[in-house]
N, C-alpha and C positions, 0 to 999 in steps of 0.2 A: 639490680632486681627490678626489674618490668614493675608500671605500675598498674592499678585496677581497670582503669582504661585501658590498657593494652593489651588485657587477654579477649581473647577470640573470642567471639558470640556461640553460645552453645548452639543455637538454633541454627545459626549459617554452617558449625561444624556438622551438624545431623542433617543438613540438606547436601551439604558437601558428600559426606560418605555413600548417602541414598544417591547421588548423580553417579558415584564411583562404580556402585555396583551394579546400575544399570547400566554402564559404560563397558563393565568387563564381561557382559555378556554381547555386546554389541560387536561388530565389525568396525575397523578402523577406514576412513575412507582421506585417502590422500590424492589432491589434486593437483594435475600440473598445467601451469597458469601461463599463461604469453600474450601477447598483444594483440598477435594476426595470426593466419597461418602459415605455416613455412618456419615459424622460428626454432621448431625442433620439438615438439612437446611430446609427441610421438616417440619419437626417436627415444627421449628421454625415459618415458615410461617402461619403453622394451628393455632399454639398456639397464634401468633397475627392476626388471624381471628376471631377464637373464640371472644378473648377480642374485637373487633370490631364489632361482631353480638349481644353478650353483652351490649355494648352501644348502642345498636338501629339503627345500619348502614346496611344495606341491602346489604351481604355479597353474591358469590357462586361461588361454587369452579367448574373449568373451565374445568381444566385437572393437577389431583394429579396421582404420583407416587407411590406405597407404595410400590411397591420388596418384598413383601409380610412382610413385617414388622409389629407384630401384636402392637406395640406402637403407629405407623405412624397411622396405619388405626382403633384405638380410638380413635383417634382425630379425624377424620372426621364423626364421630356420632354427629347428629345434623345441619352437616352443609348442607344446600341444593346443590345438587347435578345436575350440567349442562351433560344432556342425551348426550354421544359422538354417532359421525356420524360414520358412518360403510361404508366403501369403498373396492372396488374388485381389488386386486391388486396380480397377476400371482397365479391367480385361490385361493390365499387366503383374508378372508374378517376380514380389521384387523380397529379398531376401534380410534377415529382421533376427535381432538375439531372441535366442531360445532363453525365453527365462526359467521355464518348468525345468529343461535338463542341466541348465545351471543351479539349479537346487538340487537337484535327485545326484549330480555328480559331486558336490560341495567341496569346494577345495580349501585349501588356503586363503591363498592369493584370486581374485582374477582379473582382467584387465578390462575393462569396459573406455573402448574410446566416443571421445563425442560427449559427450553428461548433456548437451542441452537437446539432443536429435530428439526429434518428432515421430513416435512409433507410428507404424501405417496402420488405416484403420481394422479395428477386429483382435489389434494385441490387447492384452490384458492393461496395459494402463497407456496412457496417451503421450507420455515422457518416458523416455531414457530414463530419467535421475528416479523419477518413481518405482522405475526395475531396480537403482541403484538401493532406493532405501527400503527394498522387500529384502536384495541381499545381505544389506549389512543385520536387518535384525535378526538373520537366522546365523550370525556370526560367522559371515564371510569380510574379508579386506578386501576392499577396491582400489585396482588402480585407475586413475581416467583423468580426462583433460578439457578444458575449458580455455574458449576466446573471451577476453574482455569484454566483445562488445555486446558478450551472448549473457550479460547479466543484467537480468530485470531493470535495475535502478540505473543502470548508466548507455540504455539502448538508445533512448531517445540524443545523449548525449553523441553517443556515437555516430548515431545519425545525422544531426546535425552538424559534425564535422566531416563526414565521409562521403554524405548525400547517399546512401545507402541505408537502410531500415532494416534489419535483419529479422526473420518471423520466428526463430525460434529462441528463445529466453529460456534463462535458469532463476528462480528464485533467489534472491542474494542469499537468505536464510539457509538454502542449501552449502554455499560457497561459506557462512559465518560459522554453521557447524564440521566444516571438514574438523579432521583430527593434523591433518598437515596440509601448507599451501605452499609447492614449489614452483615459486619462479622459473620459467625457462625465456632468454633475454638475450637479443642478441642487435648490434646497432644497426639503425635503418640503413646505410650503406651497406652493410653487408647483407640484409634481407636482400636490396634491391638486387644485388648481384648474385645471390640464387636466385632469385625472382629469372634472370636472364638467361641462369647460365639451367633450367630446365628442370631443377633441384623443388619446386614450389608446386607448377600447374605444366600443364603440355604445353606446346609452344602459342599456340593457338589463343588458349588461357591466359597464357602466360602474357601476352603483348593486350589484351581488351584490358586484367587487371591491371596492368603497367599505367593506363590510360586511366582508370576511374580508382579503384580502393591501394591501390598498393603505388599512390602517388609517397613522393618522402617526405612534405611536412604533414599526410596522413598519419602515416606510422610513426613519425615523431611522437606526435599528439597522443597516439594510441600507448606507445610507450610509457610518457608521463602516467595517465587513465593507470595503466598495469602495475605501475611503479610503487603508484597512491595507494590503490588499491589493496595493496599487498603488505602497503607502509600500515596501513592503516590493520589489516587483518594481524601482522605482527606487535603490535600494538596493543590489541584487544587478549591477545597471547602472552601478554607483558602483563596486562592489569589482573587476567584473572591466575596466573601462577603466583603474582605479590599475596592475592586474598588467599590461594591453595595453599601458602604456605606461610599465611600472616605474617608475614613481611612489612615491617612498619618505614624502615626509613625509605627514602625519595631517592628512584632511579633517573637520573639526568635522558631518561631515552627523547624522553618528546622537549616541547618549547613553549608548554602551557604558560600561561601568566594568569596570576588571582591575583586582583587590585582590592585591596583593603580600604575599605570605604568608613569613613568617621562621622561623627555630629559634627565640624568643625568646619569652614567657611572655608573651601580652597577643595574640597572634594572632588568636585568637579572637575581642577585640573589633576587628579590623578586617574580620573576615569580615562579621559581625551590623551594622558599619554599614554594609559593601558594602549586603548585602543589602536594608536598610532606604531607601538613598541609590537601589539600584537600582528599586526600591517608588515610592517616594516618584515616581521618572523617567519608571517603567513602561517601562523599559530592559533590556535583557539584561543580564548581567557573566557575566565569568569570576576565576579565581582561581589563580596562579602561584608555584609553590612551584620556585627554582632551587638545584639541587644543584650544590654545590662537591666538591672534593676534600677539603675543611678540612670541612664537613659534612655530610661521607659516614662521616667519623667520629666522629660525636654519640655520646654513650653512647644505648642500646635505648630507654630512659624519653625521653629526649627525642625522638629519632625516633619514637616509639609515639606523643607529644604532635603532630609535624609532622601525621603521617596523621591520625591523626584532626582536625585542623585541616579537610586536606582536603575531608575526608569530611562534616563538618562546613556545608563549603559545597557541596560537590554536593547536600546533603541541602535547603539552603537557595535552588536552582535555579540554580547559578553551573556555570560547565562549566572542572573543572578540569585544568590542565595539568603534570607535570612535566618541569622543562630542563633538563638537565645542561649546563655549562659553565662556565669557570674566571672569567669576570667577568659578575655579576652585575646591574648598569648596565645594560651591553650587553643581555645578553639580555633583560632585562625590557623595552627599548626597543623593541627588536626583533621582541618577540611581538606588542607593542603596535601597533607598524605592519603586522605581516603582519593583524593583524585590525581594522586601523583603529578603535584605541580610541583614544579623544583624552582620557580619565581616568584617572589611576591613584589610587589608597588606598593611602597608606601607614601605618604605626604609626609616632608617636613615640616614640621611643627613649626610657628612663628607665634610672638607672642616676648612675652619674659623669659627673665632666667629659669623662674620653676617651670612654666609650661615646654621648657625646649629638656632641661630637664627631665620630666617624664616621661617625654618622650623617647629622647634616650634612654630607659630603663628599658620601657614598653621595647625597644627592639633590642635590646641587649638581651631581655627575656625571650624571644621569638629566637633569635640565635643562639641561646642557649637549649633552647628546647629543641631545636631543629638545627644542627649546626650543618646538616648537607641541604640545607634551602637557601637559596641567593635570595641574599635584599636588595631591589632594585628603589632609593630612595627620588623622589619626585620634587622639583623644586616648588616653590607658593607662591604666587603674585603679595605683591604689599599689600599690607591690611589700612592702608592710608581712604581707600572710598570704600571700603567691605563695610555693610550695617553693623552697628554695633549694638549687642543683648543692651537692654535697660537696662536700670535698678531694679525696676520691677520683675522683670524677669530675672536677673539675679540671685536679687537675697531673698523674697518674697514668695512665700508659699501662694499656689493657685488659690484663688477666691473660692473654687467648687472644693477647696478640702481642709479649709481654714476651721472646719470643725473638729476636722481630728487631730488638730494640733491643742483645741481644748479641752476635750473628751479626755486626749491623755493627759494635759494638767490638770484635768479634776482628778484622775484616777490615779493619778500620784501623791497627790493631797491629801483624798479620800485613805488610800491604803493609810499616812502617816496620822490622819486622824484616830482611826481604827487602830492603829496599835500602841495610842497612848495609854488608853485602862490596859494592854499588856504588859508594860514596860514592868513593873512587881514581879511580874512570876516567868517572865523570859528574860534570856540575855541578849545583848545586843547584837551579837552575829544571829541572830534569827531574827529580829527585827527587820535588818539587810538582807537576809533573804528573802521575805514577803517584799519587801523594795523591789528587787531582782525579778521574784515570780512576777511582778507587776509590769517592769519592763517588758518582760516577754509574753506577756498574754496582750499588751499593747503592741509589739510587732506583730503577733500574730494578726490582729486585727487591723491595725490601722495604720503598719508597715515601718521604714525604718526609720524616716524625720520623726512622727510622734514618741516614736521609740526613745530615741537619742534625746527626745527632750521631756522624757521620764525621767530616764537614767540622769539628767542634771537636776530635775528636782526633785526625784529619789536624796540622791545625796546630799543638797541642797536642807532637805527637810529634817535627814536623819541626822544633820548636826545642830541644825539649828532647837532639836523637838527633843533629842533625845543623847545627844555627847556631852558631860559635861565641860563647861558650865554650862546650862541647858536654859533655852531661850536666848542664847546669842551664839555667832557666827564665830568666837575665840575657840582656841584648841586650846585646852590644859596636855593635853599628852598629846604628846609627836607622832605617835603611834594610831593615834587615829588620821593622822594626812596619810597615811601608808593605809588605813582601810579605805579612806574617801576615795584614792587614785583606784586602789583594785576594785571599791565596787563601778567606779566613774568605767572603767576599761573591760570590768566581767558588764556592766550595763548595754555600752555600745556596741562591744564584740555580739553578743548572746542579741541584741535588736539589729545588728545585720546580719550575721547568719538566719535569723528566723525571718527577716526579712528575704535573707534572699531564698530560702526554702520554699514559702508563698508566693515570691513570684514564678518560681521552676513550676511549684503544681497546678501555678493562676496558665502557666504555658502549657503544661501537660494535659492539663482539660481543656484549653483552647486546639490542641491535635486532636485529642482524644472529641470533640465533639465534630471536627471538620473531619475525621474516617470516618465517625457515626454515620455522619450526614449524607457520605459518599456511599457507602455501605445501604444503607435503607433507601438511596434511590438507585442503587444499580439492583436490588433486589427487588423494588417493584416494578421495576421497567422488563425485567428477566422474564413475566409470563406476560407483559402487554399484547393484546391482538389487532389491538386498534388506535389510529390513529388518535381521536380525542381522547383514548385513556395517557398517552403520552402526555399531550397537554395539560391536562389535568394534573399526574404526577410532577411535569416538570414546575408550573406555577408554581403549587404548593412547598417543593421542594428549594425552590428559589428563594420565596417567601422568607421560609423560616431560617435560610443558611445566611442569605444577606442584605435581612429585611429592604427587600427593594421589590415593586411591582413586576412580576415579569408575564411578554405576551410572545407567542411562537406564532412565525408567519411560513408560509409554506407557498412555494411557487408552484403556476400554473404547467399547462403542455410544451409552452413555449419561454419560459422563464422566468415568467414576471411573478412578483410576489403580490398574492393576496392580502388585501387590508382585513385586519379581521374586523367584527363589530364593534369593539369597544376599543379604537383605536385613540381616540382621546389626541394627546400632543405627538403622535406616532407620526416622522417625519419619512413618508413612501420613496424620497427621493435619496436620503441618506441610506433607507434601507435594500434599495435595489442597488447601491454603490457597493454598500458593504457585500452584499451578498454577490454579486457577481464578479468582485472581485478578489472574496475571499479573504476579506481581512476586516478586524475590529473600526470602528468608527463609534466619535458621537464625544461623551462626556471622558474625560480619563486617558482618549485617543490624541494623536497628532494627525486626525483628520475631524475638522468643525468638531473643536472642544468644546466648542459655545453652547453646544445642543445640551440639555439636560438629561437626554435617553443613551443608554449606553448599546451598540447594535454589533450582535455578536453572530457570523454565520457559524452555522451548526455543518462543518466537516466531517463529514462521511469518509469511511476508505476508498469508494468510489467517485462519490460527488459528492456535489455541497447541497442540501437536502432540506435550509431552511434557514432562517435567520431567528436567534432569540433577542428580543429586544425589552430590556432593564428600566426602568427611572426609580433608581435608590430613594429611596424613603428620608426625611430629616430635611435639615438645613440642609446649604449648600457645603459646608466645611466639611461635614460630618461624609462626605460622598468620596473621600480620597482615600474610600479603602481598595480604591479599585488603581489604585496604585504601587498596593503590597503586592510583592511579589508571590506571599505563598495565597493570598484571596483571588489571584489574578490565577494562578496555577490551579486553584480547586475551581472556578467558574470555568476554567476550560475544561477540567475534567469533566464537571458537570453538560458543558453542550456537546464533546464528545460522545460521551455514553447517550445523550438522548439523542443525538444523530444518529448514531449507532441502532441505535433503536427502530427508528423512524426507516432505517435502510433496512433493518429485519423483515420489518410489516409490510416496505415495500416488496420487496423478495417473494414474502408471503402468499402476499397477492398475485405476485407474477407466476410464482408454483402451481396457486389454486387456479388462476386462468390457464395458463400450458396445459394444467390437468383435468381439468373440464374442457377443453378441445379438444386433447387429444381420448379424449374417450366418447366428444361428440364425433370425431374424423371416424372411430372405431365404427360406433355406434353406425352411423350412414354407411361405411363404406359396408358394410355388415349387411344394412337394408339393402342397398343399392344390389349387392352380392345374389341375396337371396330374391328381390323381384325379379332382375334380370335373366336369372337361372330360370327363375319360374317361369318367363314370357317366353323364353328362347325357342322351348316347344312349339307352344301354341302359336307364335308368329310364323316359325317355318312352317306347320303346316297351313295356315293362313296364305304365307306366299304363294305354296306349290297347288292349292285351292284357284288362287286367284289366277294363275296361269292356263291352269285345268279348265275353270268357265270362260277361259279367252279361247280359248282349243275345241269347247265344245262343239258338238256337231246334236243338233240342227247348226248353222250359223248362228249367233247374237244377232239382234237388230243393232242397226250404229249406235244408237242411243245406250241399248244395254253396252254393247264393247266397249265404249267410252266409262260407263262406268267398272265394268270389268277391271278396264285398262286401271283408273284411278285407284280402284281398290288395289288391285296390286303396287301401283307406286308408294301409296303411303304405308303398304304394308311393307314394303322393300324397307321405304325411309325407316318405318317403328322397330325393322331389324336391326338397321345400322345404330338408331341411338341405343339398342337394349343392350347391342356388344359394345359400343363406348363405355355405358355402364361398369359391364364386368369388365372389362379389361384395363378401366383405372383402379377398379377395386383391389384386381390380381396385382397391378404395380406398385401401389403404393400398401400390401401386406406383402411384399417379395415374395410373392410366389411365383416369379415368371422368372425363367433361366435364359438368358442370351446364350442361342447359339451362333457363336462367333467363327468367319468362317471369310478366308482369305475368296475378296469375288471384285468384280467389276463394277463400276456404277453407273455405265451402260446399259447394263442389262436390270439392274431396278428402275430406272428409268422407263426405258419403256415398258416393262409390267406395269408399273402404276400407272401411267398414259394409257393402254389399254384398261385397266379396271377403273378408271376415273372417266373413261371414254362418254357412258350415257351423260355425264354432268357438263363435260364440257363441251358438249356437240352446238351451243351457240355461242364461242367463240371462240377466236384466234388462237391459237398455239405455237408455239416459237421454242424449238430448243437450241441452247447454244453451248455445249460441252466441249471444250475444251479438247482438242487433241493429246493422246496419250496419256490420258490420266491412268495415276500408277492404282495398284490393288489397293481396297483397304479392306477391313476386319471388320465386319460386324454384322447383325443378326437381318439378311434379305430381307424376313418375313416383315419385321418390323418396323425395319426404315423404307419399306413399299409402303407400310401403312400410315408411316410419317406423308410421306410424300405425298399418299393421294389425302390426305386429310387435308394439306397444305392445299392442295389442286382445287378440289371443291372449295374448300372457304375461301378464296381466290374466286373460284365461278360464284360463289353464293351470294359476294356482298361487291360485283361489280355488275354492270350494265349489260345485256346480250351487245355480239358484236366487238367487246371489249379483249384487246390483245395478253395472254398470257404465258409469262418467258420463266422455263426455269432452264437456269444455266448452272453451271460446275468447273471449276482452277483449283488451282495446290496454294495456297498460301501458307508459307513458310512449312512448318510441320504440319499442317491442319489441310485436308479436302472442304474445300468450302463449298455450299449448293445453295442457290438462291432462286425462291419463287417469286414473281414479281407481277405485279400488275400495271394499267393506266385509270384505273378507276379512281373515285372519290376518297381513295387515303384514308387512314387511321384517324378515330377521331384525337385530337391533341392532348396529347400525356396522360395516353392511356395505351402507348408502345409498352409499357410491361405490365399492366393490368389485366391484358388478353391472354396471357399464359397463365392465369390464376383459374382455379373451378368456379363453374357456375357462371362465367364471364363472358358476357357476346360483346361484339364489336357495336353495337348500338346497343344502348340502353333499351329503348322499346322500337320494337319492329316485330313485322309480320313474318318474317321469315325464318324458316321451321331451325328448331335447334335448343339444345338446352347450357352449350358455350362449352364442351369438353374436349373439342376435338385437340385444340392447340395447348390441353392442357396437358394429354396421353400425347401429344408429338414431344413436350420439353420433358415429360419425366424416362421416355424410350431414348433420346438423346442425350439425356444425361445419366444414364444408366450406362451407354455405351464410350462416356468419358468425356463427352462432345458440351457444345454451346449451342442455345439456338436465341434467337431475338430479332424482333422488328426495327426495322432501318425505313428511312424515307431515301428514295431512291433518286438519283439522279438523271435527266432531270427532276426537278420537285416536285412531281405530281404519282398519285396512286400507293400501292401499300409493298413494302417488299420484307419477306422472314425469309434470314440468313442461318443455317442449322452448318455447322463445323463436324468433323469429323476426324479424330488424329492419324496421323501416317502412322506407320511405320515399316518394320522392312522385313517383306513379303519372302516366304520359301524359295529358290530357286527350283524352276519350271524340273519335269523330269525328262528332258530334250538334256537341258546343261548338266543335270546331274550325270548323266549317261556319259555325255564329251567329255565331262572331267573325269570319271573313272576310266575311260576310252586314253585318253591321253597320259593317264597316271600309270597304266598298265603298258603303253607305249613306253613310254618315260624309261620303267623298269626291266622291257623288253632290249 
């Protein structure tokens, strides 16, 4: 019969059933896992589709890869086929799962390959896997497939072995919630050999990866990563169908070790061969130190021995626990199965006969309770140089509690005094029961020694005061040694159980105040806006959880941490160590324990966000709380959650600035919108005025046509800047449409040389294009007006007389065009600050302009898919903007289309 302990928590059963039934409404999503590409994952999924459209399930495949793999794509004969959506993305139209008609057609099954692809932009979520988890809620099954290297946490990994970076990632939390993870696995020699034999990439593909990602102690490597990966996600499959089906005894799947940590002088070596045994396993461990009520009261030197034990093996990678409760056995079995270790380490016991003795019980008991958990026993160095306990520390009560050991002899005295004028009109078993109630109102208070030395002179008192012969320690009846032992035995039972009851609830209010604590600062931190309301919260909060001073330091633009005001013994060099590199320092640490301040950086999900720094309150002795594990566990919760914090308010700020720009960018380009519109009029007729009184007739005199002439130039100029104006306005609200249009770059060319013509008439021009440059795609109008934009700022900010070359090549896929000059060059590392708004090429100068022109060339260039940016030209002197252009491949002429229909009709003639 199961004991009380071992039935199942109602509460984790009623979150259980609530998971079950949001799960039966949900879609199943099963992934199939592999190392690289090529090892079949594909293949795999079709070939359990098929079997599924077989059985009569109403399968269709979403979005499949095949890499032109002609194995892959006969497997998809037969399978109905979801039509992809076609989206316009920098002038190419590339094709994307439909996810609207994947819901409106709702099937069964459907197959979604790829889970980590990057939707093009304008789909409704920016991830594949986000398509995935719209389907599963409306209670579709997914099938689909994932690379190793394409998982969040081990990208960097994989990078670092491949030297390839991969840009698109999956949330690991995606991959921990599948409902299924299928391996597909096949050895690196046999990859390589599809790899060769055309089965993976085109041949082409096939020989570049040969040479970089799809090396063989690559895919080794990647293999292991997949292996783990998947060991590990089985695993997690393991633990939680033990709790779905409370499951108590210990499944041998893993190679965990729990090292059993004692009061006892040799601990140490059972942590060091945990740790070497765990080594050796390539196993986790942990490390379990259970507090009694009997050693809760260790003299200071021994407990200062325990913790550092601890500490000792956290340091050594074990993840330690402490458990309060009154049997020992238990609880270590206990732990053992909530976290299904099926090892324990224990130390052997050295000592005497009793002590080796109990020992032997102590694991006789652990094996009886647990007979599927191995004892792994550890041997002891000689106790020949180990310190040896006092006397004083032995037999001798602490000097700080030598009161309650008289408190309770008066109160046993006391009670026998008081029931002498009773002894007449009660009997003597009521007598011994006021004896009794007094032992236990003595544990309750003042625990189990004063207890136990009630209960001796309880009985003590009650034969000397009241058995006869009465006033001496003789027994006339035998029958009273037989009350003295039961009450000696109902005394000390009844003063430890009550003692050990005080100390479980002296433990339960020590949790119960440490959630308090966490509780009422993660709730004031929850509506924080600002930065010193943190500070303030955190101090305070610190204060009272573990009376120690605390101050928060926050780094500058460039790293460094702030001293605050009241820095006092605050040591700026221990705390920029700590902080930058992210780990504890200071008092309690294995980095300068010497320091009295303990230096905590506060870890953010993104970054490290601040450093908290400590100096405990008290003596010196009294500061090793910061070597418990579970005080050491809630301080870090604590600088967590106020990291956490700290990165909200930052965020906050970054919103409220984005959003106050982008509604100044509105706001101007709005102005900008409506002046321009509004001058456009007025300046054109202004031009055609200023032309008219250069034409008039009488003649001008010289003096008036020169002025004529001026008014018309800067009236010409006030035009060009009014249409800069609107037409960054119109780019950057999209309301300009590229018409994109298969042409020469010939002929933009020379249009912009002639309409750039009056500006550059005092100086040199030089064109050097390229023979046969092929078509490209894109809007005449615009990249003319690139071009002469480029032309002029080029004449505008060099010297008359000065030479200007704009030349045109093919580099690689990209039409390259460079304007260049010999003038006085850019001024230095401000080559990408002149494509920003409002940005002239000198700071202050006379020369007209309000800095837009280079800003409408980069956002019409990048509109059309292209690059543009400033280069210092070879030789080193003067300025040159390089604007890219991508190829691609142009209609055939209607001369060849003709031939070929001409010759196809032949053909069949």
């Amino acid at each position: 019969m199961p004991s009380n302990d071992q039935r199942p928590d109602p509460d984790a059963l009623l979150a259980q059933v609530q998971a079950q039934e949001h799960k039966a409404t949900r879609g199943r999503l099963r992934i199939y896992f592999g190392a690289s590409a090529g090892v079949g994952k594909t293949y795999a999924m079709l070939a359990a589709a098929r079997k599924l459209l077989a059985d009569g399930i109403d399968v269709l495949a979403g979005v499949v890869e095949t890499h032109g793999r002609s194995e892959t794509a006969a497997m998809l004969d037969g399978l109905p086929l979801l039509p992809a959506k076609h989206l316009e993305y920098r002038g190419k139209t590339l094709p994307e799962f439909d996810l609207d008609a994947a819901l409106q057609r709702r099937p069964a099954v459907i197959l979604i390959d790829e889970l980590a692809h990057s939707n093009v932009a304008g789909s409704r979520h920016p991830k594949r896997w986000q398509d995935v988890e719209e389907l599963l809620a409306a209670g579709i099954d997914v099938l689909t497939t994932v690379n190793v290297q394409h998982l969040e946490s081990l990208n960097d990994v994989v990078g670092g072995i491949t030297g390839v970076r991969v840009a698109e990632t999956l949330p690991d939390t995606v991959f921990d919630r599948a409902d299924e993870v299928v391996l597909v696995d096949i050895p690196a020699d046999e990859l390589l050999l599809r790899l060769k034999a055309g089965k993976v990439y085109q041949p082409q593909q096939a020989q570049r990866a040969s040479q970089h990602f799809f090396r063989k102690g690559n895919l080794i490597a990647l293999r292991e990563l997949a292996l783990r990966r998947t060991a590990d996600r089985v695993q997690d499959d393991v633990q939680a169908y033990r709790l779905e089906k409370s499951i108590n005894p210990v499944w041998k799947t893993g190679a965990a070790l729990l090292a059993c940590v004692g009061p006892h002088a040799g601990s140490e070596q059972v942590v060091r061969s945990a740790a070497r045994l765990a080594g050796q396993l390539n196993a986790e461990w942990h490390a379990l130190y259970v507090e009694t009520p009997r050693l809760q009261r260790l003299p200071a030197r021994e407990r200062e021995r325990i913790l550092n034990t601890l500490k000792l093996a956290q340091d050594l990678g074990a993840r330690t626990a402490v458990v309060a409760a009154d049997d020992i056995a238990r609880a270590i079995v206990e732990h053992a199965r909530g976290a299904n270790i099926a090892k324990l380490v224990m130390g052997r016991r050295q000592g005497g006969a009793l002590a080796r003795l109990w020992h032997a019980a102590s694991a006789a008991r652990i094996a009886g309770l647990a007979p599927d958990i191995d004892l792994i026993e550890v041997g002891q160095p000689a106790l020949d140089g180990a310190p040896r306990r006092t006397t004083e520390e032995v037999h001798l009560p602490r000097p700080g509690r030598a009161w309650r050991y008289a408190l309770a002899a008066v109160a046993s005295l006391a009670t026998s005094l008081a029931s002498v004028p009773l002894l007449p009109y009660i009997d003597l078993a009521n007598i011994a029961m006021l004896s009794l109630l007094t032992v236990v109102l003595v544990a309750v208070r003042l625990g189990r020694g004063p207890a136990a030395l009630a209960s001796l002179l309880g009985v003590a008192t009650f034969d000397f005061a009241f058995v006869p012969p009465r006033f001496s320690f003789a027994v006339g009846d035998f029958q009273y040694v037989i009350t003295f032992g039961v009450m000696l035995a109902v005394g000390l039972i009844t003063g430890r159980l009550t003692a050990g009851l005080r100390f479980q609830a002296r433990v339960a209010t020590h949790r119960e105040a440490r959630a308090r604590a966490l509780y009422e600062f993660a709730r004031e931190l929850s509506g924080v806006l600002q930065t010193e309301e943190i500070f303030d919260i955190t101090r305070r909060a610190i204060e009272r959880a573990f009376r120690a001073r605390a101050t928060l330091l926050l780094p500058d633009d460039e790293g460094r941490l702030q001293a605050p005001k009241d820095a006092g013994q605050l040591d700026l060099g221990i705390a920029q160590w700590a902080f930058d590199r992210a780990q504890a320092a200071g008092t309690g640490t294995d980095t300068l324990p010497g320091s009295d301040i303990f230096y905590l950086p506060l870890i953010a999900p993104m970054r490290t966000r601040g450093l908290l720094a400590l100096l405990p309150l008290g003596a010196p002795e009294h500061r090793r709380w910061l070597l418990v594990p579970e005080q050491r566990q809630q301080l870090d919760t604590f600088a967590a959650l106020a990291a956490i914090a700290l990165e909200r308010v930052h965020y906050i700020d970054v919103a409220q600035g984005a959003l106050v720009q982008m509604e100044s960018e509105r706001l101007r380009n709005s102005l900008l919108a409506a002046l321009s519109h509004d001058l456009r009029t007025p300046l054109t007729s202004l031009v055609g005025l200023a032309e008219s009184l250069a034409r008039s007739t009488p003649a001008l005199s010289s003096a008036q046509l020169e002025m004529a002439r001026s008014l018309q130039s800067e009236t010409v100029r006030m035009s060009a800047l009014v249409a800069n104006l609107l037409d960054m306005a119109r780019i950057e609200s999209g309301h300009v449409r590229l018409n994109l249009q298969w042409q020469a770059l010939e002929e933009v060319v020379g249009s912009s040389l002639r309409a750039s013509a009056p500006q550059l008439s005092r100086h040199q021009l030089r064109t050097e294009l390229a023979p046969g440059l092929p078509l490209a795609r894109y809007d005449a109008v615009l990249i003319e007006r690139v071009l002469c934009n480029l032309l002029e700022n080029a004449a505008k900010y060099t010297p008359a007389g000065s030479t200007i070359t704009i030349a045109a090549d093919v580099h690689g896929q990209w039409l390259r065009v460079t304007v260049h000059d010999d003038g006085p060059g850019l001024p230095p590392g401000r080559e990408e600050a002149i494509f920003e708004k409002f940005t002239r090429g000198e700071r202050e100068s006379n020369l007209p302009g309000v800095g837009l022109g280079l800003a409408i060339c980069r956002a019409i260039v990048e509109a059309h898919g292209g690059t543009i940016a400033a280069q210092v030209p070879v030789p080193a002197h003067g300025a040159a903007i390089v604007l890219t252009l991508p190829l691609g491949t142009p209609p055939a002429p209607p001369e060849e289309l003709d031939s070929e229909l001409t010759d196809t009709g032949n053909h069949h003639e």
